[in-house]
ZABADREN-171814 format. One record per residue (C-alpha): chain; residue number from 1; residue in three letters; x, y, z. Coordinates in steps of 0.02 Angstrom, whole numbers, plus 32768, in hexadecimal, padded with zeros to 4 digits. Each point is the difference from the previous one (the first is absolute). Example, Ala and Ser with C-alpha at 12.3 -4.5 7.8 and 13.67 -1.06 7.14 Angstrom:
BEGIN
 cadena num residuo   px   py   pz
      A   1     ALA 8267 7F1F 8186
      A   2     SER 8045 80AC 7FDF
This chain:
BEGIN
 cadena num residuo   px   py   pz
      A   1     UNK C15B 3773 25C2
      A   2     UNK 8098 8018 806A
      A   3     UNK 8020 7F64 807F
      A   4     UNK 8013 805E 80B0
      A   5     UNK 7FEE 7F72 8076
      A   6     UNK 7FF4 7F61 8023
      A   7     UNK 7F68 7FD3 7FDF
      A   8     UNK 7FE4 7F6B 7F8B
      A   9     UNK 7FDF 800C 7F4F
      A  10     UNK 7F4F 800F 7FDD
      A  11     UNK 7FB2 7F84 7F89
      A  12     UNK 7FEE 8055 7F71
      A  13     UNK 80AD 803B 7FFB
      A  14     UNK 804B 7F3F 8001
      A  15     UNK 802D 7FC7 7F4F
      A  16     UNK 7F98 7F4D 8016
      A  17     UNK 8071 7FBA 7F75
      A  18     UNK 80AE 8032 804C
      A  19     UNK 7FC2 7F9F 80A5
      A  20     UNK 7FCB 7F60 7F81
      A  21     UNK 80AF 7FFA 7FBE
      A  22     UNK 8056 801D 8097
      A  23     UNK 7FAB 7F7E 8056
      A  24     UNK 8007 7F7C 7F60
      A  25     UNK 80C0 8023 8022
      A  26     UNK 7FFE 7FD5 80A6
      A  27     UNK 7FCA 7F6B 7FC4
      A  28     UNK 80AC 7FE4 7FA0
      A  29     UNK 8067 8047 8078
      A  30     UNK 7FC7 7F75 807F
      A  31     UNK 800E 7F86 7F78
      A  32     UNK 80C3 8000 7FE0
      A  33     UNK 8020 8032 80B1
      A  34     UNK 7FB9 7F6E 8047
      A  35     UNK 8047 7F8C 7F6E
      A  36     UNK 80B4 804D 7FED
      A  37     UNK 800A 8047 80B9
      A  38     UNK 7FAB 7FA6 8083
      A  39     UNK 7FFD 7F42 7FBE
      A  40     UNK 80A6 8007 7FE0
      A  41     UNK 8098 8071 7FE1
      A  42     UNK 8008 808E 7F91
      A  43     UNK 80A6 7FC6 7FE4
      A  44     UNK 7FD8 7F57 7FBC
      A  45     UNK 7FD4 802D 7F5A
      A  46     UNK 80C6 8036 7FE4
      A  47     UNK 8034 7F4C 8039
      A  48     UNK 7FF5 7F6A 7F70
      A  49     UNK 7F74 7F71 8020
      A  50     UNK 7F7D 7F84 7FB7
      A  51     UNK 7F88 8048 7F91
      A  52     UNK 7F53 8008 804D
      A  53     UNK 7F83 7F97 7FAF
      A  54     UNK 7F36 7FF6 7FE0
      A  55     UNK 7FA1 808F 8054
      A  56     UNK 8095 8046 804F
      A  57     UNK 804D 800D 7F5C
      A  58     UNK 7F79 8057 7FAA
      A  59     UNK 7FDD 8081 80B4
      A  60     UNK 80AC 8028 7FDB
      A  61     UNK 7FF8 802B 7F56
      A  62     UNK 7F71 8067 8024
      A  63     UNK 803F 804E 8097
      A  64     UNK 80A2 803C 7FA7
      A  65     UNK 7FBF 8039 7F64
      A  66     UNK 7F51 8058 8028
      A  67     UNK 8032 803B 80C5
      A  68     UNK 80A1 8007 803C
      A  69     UNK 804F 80A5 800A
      A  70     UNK 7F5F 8039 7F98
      A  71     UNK 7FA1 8014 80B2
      A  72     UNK 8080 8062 805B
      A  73     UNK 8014 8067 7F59
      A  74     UNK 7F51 8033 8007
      A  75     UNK 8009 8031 80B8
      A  76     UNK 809D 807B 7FC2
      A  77     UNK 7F80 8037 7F86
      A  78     UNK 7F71 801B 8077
      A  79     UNK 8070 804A 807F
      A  80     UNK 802A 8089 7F83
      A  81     UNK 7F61 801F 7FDA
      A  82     UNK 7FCD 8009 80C2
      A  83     UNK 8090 8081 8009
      A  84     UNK 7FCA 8076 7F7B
      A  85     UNK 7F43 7FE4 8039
      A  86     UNK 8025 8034 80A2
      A  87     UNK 8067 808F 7FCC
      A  88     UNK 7F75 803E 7FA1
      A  89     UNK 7F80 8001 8098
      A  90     UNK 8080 8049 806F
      A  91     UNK 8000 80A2 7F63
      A  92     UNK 8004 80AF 8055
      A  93     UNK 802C 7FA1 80C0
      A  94     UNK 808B 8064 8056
      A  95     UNK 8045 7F6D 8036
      A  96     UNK 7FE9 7F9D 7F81
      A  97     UNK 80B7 7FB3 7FE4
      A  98     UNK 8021 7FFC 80AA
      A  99     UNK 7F69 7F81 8007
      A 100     UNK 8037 7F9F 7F67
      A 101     UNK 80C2 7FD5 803E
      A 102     UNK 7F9B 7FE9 80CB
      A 103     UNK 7F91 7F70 7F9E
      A 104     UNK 80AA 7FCC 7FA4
      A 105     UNK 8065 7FF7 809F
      A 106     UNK 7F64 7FB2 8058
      A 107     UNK 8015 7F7A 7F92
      A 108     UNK 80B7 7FF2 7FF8
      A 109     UNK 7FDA 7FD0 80CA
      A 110     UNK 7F75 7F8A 7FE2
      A 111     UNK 8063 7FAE 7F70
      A 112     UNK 80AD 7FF2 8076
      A 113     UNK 7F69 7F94 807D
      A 114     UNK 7FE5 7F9F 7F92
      A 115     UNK 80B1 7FF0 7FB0
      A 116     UNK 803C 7FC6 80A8
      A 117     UNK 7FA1 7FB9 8072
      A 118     UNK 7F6A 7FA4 7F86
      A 119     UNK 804C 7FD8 7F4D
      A 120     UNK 8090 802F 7FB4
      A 121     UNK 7FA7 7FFA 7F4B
      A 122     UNK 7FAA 80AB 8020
      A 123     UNK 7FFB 8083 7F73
      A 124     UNK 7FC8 8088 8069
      A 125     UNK 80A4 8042 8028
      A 126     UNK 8045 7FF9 7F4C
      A 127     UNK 7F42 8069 7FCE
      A 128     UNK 802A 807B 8097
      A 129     UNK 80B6 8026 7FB0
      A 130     UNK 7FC1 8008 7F51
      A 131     UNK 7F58 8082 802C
      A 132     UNK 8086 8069 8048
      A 133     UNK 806E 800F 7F83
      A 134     UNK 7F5A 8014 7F6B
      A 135     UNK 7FB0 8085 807B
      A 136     UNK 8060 8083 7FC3
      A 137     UNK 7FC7 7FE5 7F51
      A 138     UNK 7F57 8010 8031
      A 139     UNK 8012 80A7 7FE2
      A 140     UNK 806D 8002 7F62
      A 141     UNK 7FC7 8003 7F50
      A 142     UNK 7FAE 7F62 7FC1
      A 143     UNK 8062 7FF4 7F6F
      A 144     UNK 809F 7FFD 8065
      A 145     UNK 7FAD 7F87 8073
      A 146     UNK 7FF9 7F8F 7F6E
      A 147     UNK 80AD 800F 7FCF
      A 148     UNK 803A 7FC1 80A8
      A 149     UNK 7F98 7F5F 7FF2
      A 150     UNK 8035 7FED 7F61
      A 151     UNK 80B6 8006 805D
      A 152     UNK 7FCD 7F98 808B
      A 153     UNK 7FAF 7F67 7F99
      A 154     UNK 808F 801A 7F89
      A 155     UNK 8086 7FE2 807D
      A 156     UNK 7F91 7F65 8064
      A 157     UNK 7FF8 7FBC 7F46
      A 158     UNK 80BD 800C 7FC2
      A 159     UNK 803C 7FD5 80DF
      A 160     UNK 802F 7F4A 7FB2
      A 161     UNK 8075 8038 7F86
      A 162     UNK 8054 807C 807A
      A 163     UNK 809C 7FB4 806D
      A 164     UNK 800F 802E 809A
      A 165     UNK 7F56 8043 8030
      A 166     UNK 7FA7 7F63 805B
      A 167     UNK 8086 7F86 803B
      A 168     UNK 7FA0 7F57 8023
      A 169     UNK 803F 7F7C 807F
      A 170     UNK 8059 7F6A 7FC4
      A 171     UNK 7FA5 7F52 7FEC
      A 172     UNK 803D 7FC3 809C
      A 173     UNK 7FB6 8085 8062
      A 174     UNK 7F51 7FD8 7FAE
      A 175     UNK 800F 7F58 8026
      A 176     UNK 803A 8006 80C0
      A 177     UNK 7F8B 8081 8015
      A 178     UNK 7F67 7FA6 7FC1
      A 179     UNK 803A 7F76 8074
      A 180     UNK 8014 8068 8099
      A 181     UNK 7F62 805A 7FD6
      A 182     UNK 7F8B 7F51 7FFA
      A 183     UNK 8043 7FE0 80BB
      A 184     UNK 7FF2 80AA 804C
      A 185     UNK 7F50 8033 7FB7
      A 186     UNK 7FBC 7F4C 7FED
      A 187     UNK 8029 7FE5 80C3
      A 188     UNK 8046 807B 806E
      A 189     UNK 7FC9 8085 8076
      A 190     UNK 7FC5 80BE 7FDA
      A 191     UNK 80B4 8025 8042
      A 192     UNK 8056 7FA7 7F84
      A 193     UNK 7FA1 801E 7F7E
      A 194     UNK 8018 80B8 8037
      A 195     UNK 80C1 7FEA 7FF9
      A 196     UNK 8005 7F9D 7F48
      A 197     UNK 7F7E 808B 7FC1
      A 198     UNK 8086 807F 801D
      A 199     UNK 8085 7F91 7FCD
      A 200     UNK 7FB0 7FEC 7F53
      A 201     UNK 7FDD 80B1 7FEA
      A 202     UNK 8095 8023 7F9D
      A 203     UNK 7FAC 7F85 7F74
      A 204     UNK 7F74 8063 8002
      A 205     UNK 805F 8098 7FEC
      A 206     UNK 802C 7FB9 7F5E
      A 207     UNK 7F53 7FD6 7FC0
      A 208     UNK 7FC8 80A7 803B
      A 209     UNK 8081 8069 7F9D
      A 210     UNK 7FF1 7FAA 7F60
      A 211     UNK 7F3A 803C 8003
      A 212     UNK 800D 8099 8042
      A 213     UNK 802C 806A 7F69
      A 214     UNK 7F51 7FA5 7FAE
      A 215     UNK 7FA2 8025 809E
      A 216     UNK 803C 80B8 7FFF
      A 217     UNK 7FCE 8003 7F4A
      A 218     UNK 7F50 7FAF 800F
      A 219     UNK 7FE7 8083 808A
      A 220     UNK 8016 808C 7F85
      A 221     UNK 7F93 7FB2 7F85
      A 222     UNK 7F7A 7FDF 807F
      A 223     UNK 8024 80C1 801C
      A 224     UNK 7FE6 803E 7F4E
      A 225     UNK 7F67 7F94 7FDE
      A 226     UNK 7FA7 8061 8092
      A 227     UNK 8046 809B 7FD2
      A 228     UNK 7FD6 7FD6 7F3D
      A 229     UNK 7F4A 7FD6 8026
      A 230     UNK 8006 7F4B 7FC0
      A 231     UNK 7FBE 7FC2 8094
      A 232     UNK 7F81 8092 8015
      A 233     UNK 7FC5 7FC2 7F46
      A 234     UNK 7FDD 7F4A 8021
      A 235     UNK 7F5B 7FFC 800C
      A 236     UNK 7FDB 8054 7F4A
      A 237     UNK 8095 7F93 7FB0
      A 238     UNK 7FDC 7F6E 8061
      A 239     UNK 7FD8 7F84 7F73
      A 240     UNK 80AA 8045 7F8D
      A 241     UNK 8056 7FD5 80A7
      A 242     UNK 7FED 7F6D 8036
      A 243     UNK 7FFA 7FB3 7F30
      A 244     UNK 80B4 8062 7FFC
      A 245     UNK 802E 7F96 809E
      A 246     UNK 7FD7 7F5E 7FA4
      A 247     UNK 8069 8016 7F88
      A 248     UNK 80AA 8057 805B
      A 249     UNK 7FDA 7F6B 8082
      A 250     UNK 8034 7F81 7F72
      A 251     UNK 808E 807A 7FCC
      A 252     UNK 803E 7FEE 80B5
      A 253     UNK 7FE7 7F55 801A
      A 254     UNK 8068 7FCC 7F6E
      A 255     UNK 808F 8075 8031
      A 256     UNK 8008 7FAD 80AD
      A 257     UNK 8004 7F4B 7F9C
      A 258     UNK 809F 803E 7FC5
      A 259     UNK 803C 7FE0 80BD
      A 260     UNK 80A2 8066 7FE2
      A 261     UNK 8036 80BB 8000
      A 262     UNK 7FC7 8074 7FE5
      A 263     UNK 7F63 7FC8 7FA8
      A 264     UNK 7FB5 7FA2 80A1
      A 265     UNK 8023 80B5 8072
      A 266     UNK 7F7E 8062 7F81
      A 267     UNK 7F93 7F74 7FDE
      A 268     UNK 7FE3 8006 80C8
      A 269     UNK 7FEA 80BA 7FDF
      A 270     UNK 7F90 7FE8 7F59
      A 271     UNK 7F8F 7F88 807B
      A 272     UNK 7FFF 8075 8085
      A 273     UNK 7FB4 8097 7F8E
      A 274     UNK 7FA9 7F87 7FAA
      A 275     UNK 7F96 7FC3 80A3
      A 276     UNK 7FF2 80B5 8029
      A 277     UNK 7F94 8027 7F69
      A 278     UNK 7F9E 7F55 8017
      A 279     UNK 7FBD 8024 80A3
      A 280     UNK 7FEB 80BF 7FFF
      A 281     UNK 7F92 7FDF 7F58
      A 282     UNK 7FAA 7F7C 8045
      A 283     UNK 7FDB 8037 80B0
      A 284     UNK 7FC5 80AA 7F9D
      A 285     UNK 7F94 7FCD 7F7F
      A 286     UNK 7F62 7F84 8012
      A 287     UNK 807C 7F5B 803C
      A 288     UNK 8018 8082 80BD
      A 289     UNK 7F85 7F83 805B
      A 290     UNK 8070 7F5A 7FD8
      A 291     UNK 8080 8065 8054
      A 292     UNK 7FAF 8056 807E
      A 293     UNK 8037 7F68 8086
      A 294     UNK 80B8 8032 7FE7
      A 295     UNK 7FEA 80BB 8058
      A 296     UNK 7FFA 7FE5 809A
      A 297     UNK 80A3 7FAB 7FF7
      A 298     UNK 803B 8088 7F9D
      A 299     UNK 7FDA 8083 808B
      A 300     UNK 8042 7FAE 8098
      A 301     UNK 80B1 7FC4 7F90
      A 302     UNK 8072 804D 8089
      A 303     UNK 7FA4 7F7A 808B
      A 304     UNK 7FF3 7F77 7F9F
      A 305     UNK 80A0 8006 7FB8
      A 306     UNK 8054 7FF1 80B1
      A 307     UNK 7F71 7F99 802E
      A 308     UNK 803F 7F7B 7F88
      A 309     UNK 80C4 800D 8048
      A 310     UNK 7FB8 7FE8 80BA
      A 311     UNK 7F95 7F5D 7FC0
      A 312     UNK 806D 7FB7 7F8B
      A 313     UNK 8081 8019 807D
      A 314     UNK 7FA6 7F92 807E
      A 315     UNK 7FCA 7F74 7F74
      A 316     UNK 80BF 7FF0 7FD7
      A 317     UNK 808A 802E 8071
      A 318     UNK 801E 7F95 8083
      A 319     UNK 7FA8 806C 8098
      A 320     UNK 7F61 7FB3 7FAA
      A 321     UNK 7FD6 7F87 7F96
      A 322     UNK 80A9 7FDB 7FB1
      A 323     UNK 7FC0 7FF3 7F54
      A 324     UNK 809E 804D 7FB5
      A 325     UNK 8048 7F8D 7F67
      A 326     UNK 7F63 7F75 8017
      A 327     UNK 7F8D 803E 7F9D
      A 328     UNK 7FF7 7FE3 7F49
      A 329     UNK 7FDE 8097 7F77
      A 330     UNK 7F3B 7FBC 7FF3
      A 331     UNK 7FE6 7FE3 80C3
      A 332     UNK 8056 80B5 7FFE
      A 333     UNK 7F7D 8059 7F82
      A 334     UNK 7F6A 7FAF 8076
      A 335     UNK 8049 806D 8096
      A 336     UNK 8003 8087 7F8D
      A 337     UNK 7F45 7FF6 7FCF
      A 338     UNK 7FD1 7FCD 80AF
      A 339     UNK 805C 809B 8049
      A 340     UNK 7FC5 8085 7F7E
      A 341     UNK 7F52 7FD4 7FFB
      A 342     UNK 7FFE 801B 80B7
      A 343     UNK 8045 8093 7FF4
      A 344     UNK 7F88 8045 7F7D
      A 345     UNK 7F6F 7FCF 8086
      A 346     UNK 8059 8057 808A
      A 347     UNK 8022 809B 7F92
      A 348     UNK 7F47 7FFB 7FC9
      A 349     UNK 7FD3 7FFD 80CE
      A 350     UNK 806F 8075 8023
      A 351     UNK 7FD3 806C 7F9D
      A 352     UNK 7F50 8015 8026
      A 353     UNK 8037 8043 80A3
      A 354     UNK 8092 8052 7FF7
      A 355     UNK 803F 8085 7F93
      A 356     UNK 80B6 7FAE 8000
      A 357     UNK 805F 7F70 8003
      A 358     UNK 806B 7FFF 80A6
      A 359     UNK 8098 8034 7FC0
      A 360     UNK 7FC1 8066 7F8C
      A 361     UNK 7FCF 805B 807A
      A 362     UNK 8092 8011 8067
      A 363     UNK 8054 803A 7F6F
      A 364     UNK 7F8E 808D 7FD3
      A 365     UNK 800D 8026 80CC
      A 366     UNK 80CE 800C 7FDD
      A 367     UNK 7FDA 8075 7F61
      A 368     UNK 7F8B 807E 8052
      A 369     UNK 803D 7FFC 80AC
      A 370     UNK 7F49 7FE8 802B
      A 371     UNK 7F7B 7F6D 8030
      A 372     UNK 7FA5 7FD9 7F58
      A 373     UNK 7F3D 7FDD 802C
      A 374     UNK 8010 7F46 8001
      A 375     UNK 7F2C 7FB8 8008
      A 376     UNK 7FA3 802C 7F64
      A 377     UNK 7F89 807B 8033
      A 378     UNK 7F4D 7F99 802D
């Protein structure tokens, strides 16, 4: 069936299990952004302190070994596969790539939003660069398509022991930084904050270009499992899925115990496949009702995602609560829990209603140059 408007996807077109995992990462996403991001800087983890002890300890251990990195690497992966899914439905459209780089560039202007004026943490910018440079292999052999993620993940995994290509700011920096960062967010006004989040950008742009050749290269393999049918197959190899994911979850959990390079950069992409395969099998064979919660989540991503940036703004900066470097990691992971399970209820709501999320609506609106139906027909 060629896509030809706007028009939301019906039911039984939606892959249930691709909306599980999406929302399930969500779920991580928010995790280390409001631990590592919003309760304090990004930038403190570079800077030498105390070691955190008790529960904080062992929520650390967890959060860096099982989620970290492994969220956002799944959303590279599910963005690929969004791609390729979307270029399939758009087969036989005359306009079908001018579409695909209007919902890339779309993006690209949501994610500079958000980049700016919300939270300078945001990964939509860095997805809208990378879709546009995998588009064109959307339409290249698979087989070559594999080679270049072979590339990509190749170079992200040998970056450390390459001079020259990520140049990191001294100690001092780190450490005046963090210090100017607990003031400014813990206590000053959206102006300020405004001015240090563009100040600070240029550590960001650091972070950002040491993932980007991985997030380029899960894109493509998002691509090719699409393209390959894997996903397609999930509900008649759901079982040999998600026992496969047991055991390449161990397999990446002990490479990221290594905690140097570059076992630790494919044990986060191990885990990242490996969580894949857990939650596709699942959510396709007889365990889909445990996870059936998770999908509304999963389809309104885009809203919730900046949802969580406008709310954890307000808990922490200092235009709201103030929060910012007060909270430990436990009081942290309640917000966490407290925040997503509201917005699993609110996606539920939604949901019933509407045939979008918000933004997800807006940026189908941007794609087709047309008003989507927003109500769900009564």
């Amino acid at each position: 069936m060629v896509a030809r408007s706007a028009t939301p996807t019906a039911p039984g077109q939606r892959i249930d299990a691709i909306d599980a995992l999406r929302g399930l990462a969500l779920l991580g996403v928010l995790a280390i952004n409001l631990e590592y991001i919003f309760r304090v800087s990004i930038f403190r983890q570079f800077v030498p302190g105390p070691p955190l002890q008790g529960t904080d300890h062992a929520i650390q251990v967890f959060l860096q070994v099982f989620v970290e990195s492994k969220a956002l690497a799944v959303f590279s992966l599910l963005f690929g596969l969004g791609l390729a899914i979307q270029h399939g439905r758009l087969a036989g459209h005359p306009r079908r790539l001018l579409l695909l780089v209007r919902r890339l560039l779309a993006l690209l202007g949501f994610g500079l939003i958000h980049l700016y004026l919300i939270w300078d943490g945001d990964i939509l910018t860095e997805y809208a660069v990378a879709g546009l440079l995998v588009l064109p292999f959307l339409w290249l052999p698979r087989w070559l398509v594999a080679l270049a993620a072979i590339a990509c993940l190749g170079f992200y995994l040998a970056m450390p022991f390459v001079p020259g290509i990520v140049t990191w700011p001294s100690q001092a920096w780190f450490a005046a930084h963090v210090a100017m960062a607990d003031r400014i967010y813990g206590s000053g006004s959206w102006r300020e904050i405004l001015a240090f989040r563009i100040a600070e950008m240029p550590g960001f742009d650091v972070l950002d270009t040491y993932i980007f050749p991985r997030t380029v290269g899960l894109f493509m393999v998002g691509t090719l499992a699409w393209r390959l049918r894997i996903v397609q197959a999930a509900e008649r190899y759901a079982r040999q899925m998600w026992w496969t994911s047991l055991f390449t979850i161990s397999i990446g959990a002990r490479l990221t115990l290594q905690r140097h390079a570059p076992y630790e950069q494919l044990g986060t992409i191990v885990l990242a496949l490996s969580y894949c395969l857990l939650v596709l099998g699942l959510a396709s064979g007889p365990a889909r009702r445990w996870l059936a919660w998770a999908e509304p989540v999963g389809r309104m991503a885009f809203t919730n995602y900046i949802s969580q940036s406008v709310i954890l703004g307000f808990v922490f900066y200092g235009y709201g609560l103030g929060l910012f470097g007060k909270l430990t990691l436990a009081e942290g992971l309640a917000v966490v829990i407290v925040l997503y399970a509201a917005q699993v209820a609110f996606s539920r709501w939604w949901l019933q209603r509407y045939a979008f999320g918000p933004i997800e609506w807006l940026w189908r609106a941007l794609m087709y140059w047309t008003w989507p139906p927003f109500r769900v027909p009564t």
